[in-house]
N, C-alpha and C positions, 0 to 999 in steps of 0.2 A: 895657690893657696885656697883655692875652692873647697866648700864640703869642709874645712877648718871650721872649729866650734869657736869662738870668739867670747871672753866672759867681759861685760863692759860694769865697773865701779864705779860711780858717781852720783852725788847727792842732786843733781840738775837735771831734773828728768826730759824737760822739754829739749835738753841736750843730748838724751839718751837717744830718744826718740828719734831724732833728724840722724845721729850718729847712725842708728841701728839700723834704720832705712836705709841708708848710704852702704853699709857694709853687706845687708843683704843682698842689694842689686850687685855688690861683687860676686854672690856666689857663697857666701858664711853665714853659718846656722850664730844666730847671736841669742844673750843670756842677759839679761842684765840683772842688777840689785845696786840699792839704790843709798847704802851706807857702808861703811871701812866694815862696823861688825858685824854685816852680812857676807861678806868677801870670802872667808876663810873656810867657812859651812857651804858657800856654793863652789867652793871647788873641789872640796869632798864630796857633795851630792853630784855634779852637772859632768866633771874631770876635762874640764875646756884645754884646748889646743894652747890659746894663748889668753893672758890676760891685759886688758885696758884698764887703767888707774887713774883715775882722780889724786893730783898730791894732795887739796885745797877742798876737802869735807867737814862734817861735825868738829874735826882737831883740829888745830894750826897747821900737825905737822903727820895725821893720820894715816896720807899716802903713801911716806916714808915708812913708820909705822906697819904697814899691810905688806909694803913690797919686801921688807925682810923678812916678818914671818912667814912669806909665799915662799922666799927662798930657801929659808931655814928648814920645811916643811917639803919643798918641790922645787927642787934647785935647777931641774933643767924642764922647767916651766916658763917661758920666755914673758916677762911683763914689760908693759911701755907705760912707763907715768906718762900723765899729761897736763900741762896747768893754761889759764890764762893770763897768770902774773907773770909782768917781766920785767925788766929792767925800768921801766916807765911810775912802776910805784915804789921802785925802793927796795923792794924782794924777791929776785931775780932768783927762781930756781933751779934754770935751764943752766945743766952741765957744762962746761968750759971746756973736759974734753973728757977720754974714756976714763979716766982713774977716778973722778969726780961720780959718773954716771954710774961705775961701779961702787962705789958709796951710796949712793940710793938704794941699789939692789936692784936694778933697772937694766934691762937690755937695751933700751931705745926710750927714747923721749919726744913727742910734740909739741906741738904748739897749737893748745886749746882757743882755736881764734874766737874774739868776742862778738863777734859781727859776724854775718851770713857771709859775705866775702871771705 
């Protein structure tokens, strides 16, 4: 995946930042911005390989939100949501299995850990 452009979503910059670090030493040109209604303009401007999503920005539910119009829009544009909620607060958005994931509009999903671990 080297030389891949990488476009990272998310309102936690200081998340950004360690993430984007992280991916550059793999080898990926990274992009980021830093809200949902930035997302859609920097893929028209930047035309990144893959996209990284924040479900959990400015909306409840914005990342869902973004990841459909990406599809709608660039359907075989691979995007990964990623949240830190899980089942621990009550609002568990991680996929159950692919039919659920396809519901997002999501090729893949993580696990936004809260901790440097």
């Amino acid at each position: 995946m080297a030389g891949k452009h990488v476009l990272i979503v998310d309102d936690d910059i200081e998340f950004v930042k360690l993430y984007s670090l992280f991916l550059k030493n793999s080898g990926l040109e990274i992009s980021a911005v830093y809200s949902a209604g930035e997302a859609l303009g920097a893929i028209e401007e930047l035309s990144p390989d893959i996209v990284v999503l924040d479900v959990m920005m400015e909306h409840f539910d914005s990342g869902f939100n973004v990841s459909k119009s990406i599809k709608e829009k660039h359907a075989d544009l691979p995007v990964i949501l990623m949240t830190a909620i899980g089942e621990e607060t009550g609002m568990d958005f991680k996929p159950k299995d692919d039919s659920e994931r396809e519901l997002m509009h999501a090729d893949a999903f993580l696990d936004k850990e809260a901790s440097p671990e």
